[in-house]
C-alpha positions in Angstrom: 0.0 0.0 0.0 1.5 3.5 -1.0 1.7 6.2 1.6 -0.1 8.9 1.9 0.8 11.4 -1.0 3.2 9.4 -2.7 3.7 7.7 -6.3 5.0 4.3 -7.5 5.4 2.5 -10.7 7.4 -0.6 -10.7 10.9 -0.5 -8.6 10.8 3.4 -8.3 10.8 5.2 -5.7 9.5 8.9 -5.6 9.5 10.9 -2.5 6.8 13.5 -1.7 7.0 15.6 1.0 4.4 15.7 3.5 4.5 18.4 6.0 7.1 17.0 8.1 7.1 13.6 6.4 9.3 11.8 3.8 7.3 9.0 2.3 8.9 6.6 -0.4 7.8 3.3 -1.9 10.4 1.1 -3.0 9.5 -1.3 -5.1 6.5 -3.0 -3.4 7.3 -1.8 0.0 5.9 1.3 1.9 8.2 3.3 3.9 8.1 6.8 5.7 10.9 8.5 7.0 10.4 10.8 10.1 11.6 14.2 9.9 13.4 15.6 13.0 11.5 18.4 14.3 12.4 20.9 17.4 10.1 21.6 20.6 6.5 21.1 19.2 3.8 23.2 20.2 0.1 22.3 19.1 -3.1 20.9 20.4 -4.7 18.1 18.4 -7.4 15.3 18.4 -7.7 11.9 18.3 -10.1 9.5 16.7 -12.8 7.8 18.9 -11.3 5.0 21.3 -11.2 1.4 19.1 -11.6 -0.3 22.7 -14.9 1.9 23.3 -16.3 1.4 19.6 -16.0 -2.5 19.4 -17.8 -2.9 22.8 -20.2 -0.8 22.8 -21.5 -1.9 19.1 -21.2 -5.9 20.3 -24.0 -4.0 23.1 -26.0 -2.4 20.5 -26.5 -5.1 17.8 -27.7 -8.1 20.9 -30.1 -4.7 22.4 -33.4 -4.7 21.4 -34.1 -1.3 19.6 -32.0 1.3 17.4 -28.9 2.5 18.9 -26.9 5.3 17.8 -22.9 5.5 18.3 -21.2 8.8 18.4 -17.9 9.4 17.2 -16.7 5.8 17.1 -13.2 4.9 15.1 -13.6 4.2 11.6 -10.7 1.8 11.3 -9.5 -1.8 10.2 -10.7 -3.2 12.7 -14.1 -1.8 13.5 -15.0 -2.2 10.0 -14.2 -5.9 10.3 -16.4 -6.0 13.8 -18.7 -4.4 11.4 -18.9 -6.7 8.5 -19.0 -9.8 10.8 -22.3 -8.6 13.0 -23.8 -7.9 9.2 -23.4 -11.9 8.1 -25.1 -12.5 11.2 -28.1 -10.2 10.2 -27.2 -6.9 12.2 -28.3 -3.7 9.8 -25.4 -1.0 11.0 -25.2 2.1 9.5 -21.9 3.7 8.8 -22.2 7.2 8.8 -21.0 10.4 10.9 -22.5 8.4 14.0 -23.2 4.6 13.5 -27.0 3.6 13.7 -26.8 0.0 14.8 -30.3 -1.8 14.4 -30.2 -4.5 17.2 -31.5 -8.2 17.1 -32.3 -8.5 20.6 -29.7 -11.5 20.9 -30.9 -13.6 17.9 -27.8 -14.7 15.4 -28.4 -15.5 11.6 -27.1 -18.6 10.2 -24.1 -18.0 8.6 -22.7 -20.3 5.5 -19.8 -18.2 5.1 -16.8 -18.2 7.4 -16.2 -15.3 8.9 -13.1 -13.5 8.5 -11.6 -11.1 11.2 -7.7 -10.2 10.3 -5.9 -10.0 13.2 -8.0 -8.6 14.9 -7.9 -9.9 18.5 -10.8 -8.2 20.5 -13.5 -8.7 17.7 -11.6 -12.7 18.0 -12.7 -12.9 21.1 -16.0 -11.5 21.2 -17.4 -12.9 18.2 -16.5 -16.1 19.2 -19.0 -15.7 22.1 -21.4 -13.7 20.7 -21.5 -16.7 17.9 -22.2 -19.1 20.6 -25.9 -17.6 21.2 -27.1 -18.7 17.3 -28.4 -21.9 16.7 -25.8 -22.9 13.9 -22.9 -23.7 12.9 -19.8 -21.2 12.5 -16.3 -20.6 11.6 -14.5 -17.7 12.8 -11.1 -17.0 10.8 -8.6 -14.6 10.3 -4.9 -14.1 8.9 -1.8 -15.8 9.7 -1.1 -14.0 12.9 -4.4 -14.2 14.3 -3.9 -18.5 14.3 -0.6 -18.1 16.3 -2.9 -16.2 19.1 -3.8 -18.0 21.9 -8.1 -18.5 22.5 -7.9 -21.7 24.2 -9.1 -20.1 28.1 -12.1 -18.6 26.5 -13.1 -21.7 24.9 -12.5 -23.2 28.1 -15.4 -20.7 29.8 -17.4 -21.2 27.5 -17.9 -25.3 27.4 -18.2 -24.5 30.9 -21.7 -22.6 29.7 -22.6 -25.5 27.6 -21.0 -24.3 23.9 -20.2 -26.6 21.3 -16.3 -24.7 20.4 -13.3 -25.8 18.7 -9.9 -25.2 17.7 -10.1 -26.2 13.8 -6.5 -27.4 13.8 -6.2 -28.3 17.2 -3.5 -25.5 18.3 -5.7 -23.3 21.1 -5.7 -20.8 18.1 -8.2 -20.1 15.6 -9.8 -21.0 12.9 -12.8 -21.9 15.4 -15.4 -23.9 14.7 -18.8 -23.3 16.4 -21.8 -25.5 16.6 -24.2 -22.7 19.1 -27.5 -23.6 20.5 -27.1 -20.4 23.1 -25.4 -20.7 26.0 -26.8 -22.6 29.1 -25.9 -20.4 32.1 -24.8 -21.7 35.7 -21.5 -21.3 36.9 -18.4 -21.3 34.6 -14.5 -20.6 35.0 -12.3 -19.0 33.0 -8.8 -20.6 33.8 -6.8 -17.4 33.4 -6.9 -14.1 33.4 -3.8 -12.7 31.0 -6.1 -11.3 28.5 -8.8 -9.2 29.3 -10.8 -9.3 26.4 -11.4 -13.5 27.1 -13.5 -12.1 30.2 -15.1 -9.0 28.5 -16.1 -11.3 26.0 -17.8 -13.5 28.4 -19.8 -10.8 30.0 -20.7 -9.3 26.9 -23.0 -12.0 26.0 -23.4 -13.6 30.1 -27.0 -11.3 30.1 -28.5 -13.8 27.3 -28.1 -17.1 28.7 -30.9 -19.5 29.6 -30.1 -19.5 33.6 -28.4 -17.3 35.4 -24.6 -16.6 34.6 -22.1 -17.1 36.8 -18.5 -16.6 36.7 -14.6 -17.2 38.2 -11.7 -16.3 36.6 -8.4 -18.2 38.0 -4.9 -16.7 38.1 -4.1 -12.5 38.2 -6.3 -10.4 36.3 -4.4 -8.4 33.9 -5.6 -5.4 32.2 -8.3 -4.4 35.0 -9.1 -1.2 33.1 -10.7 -3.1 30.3 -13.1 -4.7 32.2 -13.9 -1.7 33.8 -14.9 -0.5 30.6 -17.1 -3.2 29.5 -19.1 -3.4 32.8 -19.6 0.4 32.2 -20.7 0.0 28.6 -23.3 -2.9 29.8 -24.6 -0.9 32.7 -25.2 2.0 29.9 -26.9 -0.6 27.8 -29.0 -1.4 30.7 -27.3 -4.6 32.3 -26.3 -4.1 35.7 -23.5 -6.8 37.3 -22.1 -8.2 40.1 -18.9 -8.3 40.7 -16.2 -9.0 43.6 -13.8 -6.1 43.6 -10.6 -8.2 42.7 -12.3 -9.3 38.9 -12.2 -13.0 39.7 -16.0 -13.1 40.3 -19.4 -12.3 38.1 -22.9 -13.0 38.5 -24.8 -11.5 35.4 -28.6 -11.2 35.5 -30.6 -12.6 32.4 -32.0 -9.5 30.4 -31.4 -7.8 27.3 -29.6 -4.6 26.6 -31.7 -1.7 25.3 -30.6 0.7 22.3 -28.7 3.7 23.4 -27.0 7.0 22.5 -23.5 6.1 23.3 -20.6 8.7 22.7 -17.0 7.5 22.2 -14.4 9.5 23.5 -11.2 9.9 22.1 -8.7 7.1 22.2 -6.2 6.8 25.0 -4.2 4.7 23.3 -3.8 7.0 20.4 -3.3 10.3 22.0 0.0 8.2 24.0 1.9 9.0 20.9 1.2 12.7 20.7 1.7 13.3 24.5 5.2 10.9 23.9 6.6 13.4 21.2 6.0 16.2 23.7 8.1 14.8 26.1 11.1 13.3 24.1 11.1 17.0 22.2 10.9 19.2 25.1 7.8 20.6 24.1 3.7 20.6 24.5 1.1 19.2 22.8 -2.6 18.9 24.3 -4.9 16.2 23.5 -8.5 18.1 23.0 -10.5 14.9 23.6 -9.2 12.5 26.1 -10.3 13.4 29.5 -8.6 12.8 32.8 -11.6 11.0 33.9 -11.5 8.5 31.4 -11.8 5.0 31.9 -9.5 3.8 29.6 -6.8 2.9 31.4 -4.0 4.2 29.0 -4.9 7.9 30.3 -2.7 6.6 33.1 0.6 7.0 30.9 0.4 10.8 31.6 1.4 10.7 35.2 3.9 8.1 34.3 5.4 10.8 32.4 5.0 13.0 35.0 7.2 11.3 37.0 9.1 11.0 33.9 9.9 14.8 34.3 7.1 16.3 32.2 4.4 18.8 33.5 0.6 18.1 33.3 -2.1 20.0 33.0 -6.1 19.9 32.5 -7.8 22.2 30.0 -11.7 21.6 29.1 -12.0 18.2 28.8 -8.2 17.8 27.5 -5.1 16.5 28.8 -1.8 19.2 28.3 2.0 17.2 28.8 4.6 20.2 28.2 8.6 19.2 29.0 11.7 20.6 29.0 13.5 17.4 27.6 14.7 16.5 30.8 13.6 12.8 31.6 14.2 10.6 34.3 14.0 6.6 34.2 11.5 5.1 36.5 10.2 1.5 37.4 7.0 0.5 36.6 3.9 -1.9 36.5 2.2 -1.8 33.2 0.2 -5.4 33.8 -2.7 -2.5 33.1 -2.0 -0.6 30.2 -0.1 -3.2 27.7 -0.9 -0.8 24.9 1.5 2.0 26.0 4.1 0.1 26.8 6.5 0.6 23.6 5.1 4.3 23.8 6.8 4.6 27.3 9.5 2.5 26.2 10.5 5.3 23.5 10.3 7.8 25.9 12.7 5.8 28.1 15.1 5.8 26.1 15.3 9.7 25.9 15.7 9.4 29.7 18.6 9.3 32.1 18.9 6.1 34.2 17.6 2.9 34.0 13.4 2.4 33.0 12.2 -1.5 34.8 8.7 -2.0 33.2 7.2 -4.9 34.8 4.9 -7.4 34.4 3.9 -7.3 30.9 4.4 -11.1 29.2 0.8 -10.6 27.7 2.7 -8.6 25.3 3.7 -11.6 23.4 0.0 -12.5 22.6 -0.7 -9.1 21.0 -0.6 -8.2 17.2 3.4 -9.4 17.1 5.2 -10.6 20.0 5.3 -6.8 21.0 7.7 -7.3 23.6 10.5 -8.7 21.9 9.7 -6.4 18.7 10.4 -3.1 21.1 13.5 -4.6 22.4 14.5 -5.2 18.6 13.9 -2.2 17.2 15.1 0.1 20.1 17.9 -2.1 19.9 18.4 -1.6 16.3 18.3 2.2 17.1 21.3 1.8 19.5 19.2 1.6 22.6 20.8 -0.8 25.4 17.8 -2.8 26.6 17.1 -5.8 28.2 14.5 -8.7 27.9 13.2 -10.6 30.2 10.0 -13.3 29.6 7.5 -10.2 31.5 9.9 -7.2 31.8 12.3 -5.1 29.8 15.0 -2.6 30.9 15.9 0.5 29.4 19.1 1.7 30.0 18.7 5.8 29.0 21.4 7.7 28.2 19.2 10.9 27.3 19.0 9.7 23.8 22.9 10.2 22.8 23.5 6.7 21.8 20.5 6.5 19.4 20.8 6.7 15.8 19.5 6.2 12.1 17.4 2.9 11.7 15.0 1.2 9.5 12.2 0.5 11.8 10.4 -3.1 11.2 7.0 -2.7 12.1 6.1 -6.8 12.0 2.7 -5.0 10.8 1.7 -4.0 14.3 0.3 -0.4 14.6 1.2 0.3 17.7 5.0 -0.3 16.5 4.7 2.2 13.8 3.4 4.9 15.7 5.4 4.6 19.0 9.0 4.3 17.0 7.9 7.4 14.6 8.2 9.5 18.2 11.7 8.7 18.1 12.1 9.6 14.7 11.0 13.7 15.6 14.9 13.9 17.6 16.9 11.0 16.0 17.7 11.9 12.3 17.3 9.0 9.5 14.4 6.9 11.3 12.0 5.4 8.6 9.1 3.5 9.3 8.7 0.2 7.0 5.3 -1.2 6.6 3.4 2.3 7.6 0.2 0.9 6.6 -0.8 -0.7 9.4 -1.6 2.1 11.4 -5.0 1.7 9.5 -5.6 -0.8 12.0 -6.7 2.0 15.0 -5.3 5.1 13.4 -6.0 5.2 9.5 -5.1 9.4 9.3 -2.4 9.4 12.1 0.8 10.3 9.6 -1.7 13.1 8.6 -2.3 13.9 12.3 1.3 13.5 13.2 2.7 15.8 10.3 0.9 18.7 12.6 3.8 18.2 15.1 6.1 21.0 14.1 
């Protein structure tokens, strides 16, 4: 796929400048080197949170009655959580705000597989929200998507009485799913590494035929997820019990009723934006993500706080502003896996050694996102450490960083967190920049603004 505002034909390559941007195809290959910039000053936003959007339109195609979804991200993957409610008769509407016309928990018969890329959240929920037809599916999706693990949701779920399968036997999909709804009573989920296997669960739990019980063995990572989906079903209208550790559910029988649900701006997204601020000793303010939030990604700003940088609240906005002086800190990010290569940029503008802790369900994401930070950073110059749940950053305020083709292993999260480096290190280019369609389709657009 070409960049944005750049040319190919054949083995080629034609640069176009992009305010602030270098994009150049080579050959077949997309690439975009970063320009260096000095301290950036601007305020921008960021599109509607992908975490938000995908669970609260799972909510509003099982409610009975229209719903109506404002400002939800138009991306990859909510338009492949889109296309796979449609082949199981949900009529959703894709304009400025999403009208989402729900079946009140009935699931068409589908013939077709159903494909989802790599995306892992619609994975997961799909595979439960399948198991309330009264057919037989198969849930696919690309070659990274059958090395990720769904074995422990599949586990819950015979637990409610579901007919699920690995296809080829591996824990991974392509699933195959003979539904006739779920049965209810008391099931267990054996671990807790990935959130979305629980929010999954509880996302469909209201529509069994008893009662829904549930216990989840082993920590519970990612806690601010299923804050988020209990708070989308109690705005749908479902209402759960829970112990206040995560490891136990009872979910009353009932059905979600269409909403007006706004999405607010995504967390995860404005990390990179806040991230640039601090590695450039500058300011930018995110106009849309509110300290309030319940994404728990808003939490990297007080990690950059401690960091060195300065925050501040204006209207329902988040301001970072630095002076380029960064500190190494240790950290727990069991919480926020998303931002972890975003902090681990930073880090590596800092003095002193960064410890972040507890993160091993980074393997399991889009690329083994662990390792591929250590790489790249690595590649960069960067000393860092891996460890099986940790890495360690060993800052030297940036001076041992250099030039470096950035392999992105077509994660978006990788493209976007190594481009921040890129605005101080000169000749940093971004291979496979596509990606960031994925969560972000217009971020090299948004990014060019940092000057």
């Amino acid at each position: 796929m070409a960049g944005p505002g750049s040319t190919s034909c054949g083995d080629a390559a034609y640069p176009v400048s992009i305010v602030g941007l270098r994009c150049c195809i080579k050959g077949k290959r997309d690439m975009i080197e970063i320009q260096t910039v000095g301290s950036v000053d601007v305020s921008v936003a960021v599109p509607g949170s992908k975490s938000l959007t995908q669970r609260a339109l799972i909510a509003a195609a099982l409610a009975e009655g229209e719903s109506t979804l404002h400002g939800p991200l138009v991306s990859e993957d909510t338009e492949y959580s889109s296309a796979a409610l449609r082949q199981v008769g949900v009529t959703i509407d894709h304009e400025e705000s999403w009208r989402v016309q729900g079946n009140a928990g009935r699931i068409a018969p589908c013939a077709e597989p159903i494909f989802l890329g790599n995306n892992g959240t619609a994975t997961r929920f799909l595979t439960s929200v399948l198991s309330l037809g009264n057919s037989r599916f198969v849930l696919d999706g690309d070659k990274r998507m059958a090395e990720r693990p769904i074995e422990p949701l599949m586990t819950a779920l015979q637990g409610w009485g579901v007919d699920v399968s690995s296809m080829h036997d591996t824990g991974c999909p392509p699933l195959v799913i003979n539904s006739t709804g779920l049965a209810g009573g008391m099931t267990v989920l054996p671990e807790g590494k990935s959130s979305q296997y629980l929010s999954s669960l509880l996302l469909v739990a209201p529509y069994a035929r008893e009662v829904a019980e549930l216990r989840v063995e082993g920590e519970v990572f990612s806690k601010p997820y299923i804050t988020m989906t209990l708070d989308v079903m109690s705005r749908f209208g479902i209402h759960v019990e829970y112990s206040s550790d995560y490891k136990y559910f009872k979910i009353p029988r009932g059905i979600y009723r269409g909403q007006d649900y706004s999405v607010e701006g995504d967390a995860s997204s404005a990390s990179y934006f806040w991230a640039a601020a601090a590695v450039t000793g500058g300011r930018v303010r995110v106009e849309n993500v509110s300290v309030s939030s319940l994404q728990g990604d808003v939490k990297l700003v007080p990690l950059l706080g401690r960091m060195g940088c300065g925050l501040s609240i204006e209207g329902g906005g988040i301001t970072l502003a630095s002076t380029g002086m960064l500190e190494g800190i240790s950290v727990d990010m069991a919480d926020m896996p998303d931002v972890v290569p975003t902090l681990a940029v930073v880090a590596a503008f800092a003095e002193g050694k960064t410890h972040i802790q507890n993160i091993g369900h980074l393997r399991i994401k889009e690329c083994d996102r662990l390792h591929a930070v250590v790489t790249e950073l690595t590649r960069m110059g960067a000393e860092v450490e891996e460890h099986s749940d940790s890495m360690v950053i060993h800052g030297k305020g940036g001076r041992d960083l250099h030039g470096a083709t950035i392999e992105t292993y077509d994660d978006h999260r990788m493209a976007m967190s190594m481009a921040v480096a890129g605005l101080k290190v000169p000749g940093v280019e971004i291979s496979g920049e596509g990606c960031v369609a994925k969560s972000f389709p217009d971020f090299w657009q948004r990014f060019a603004l940092l000057k």
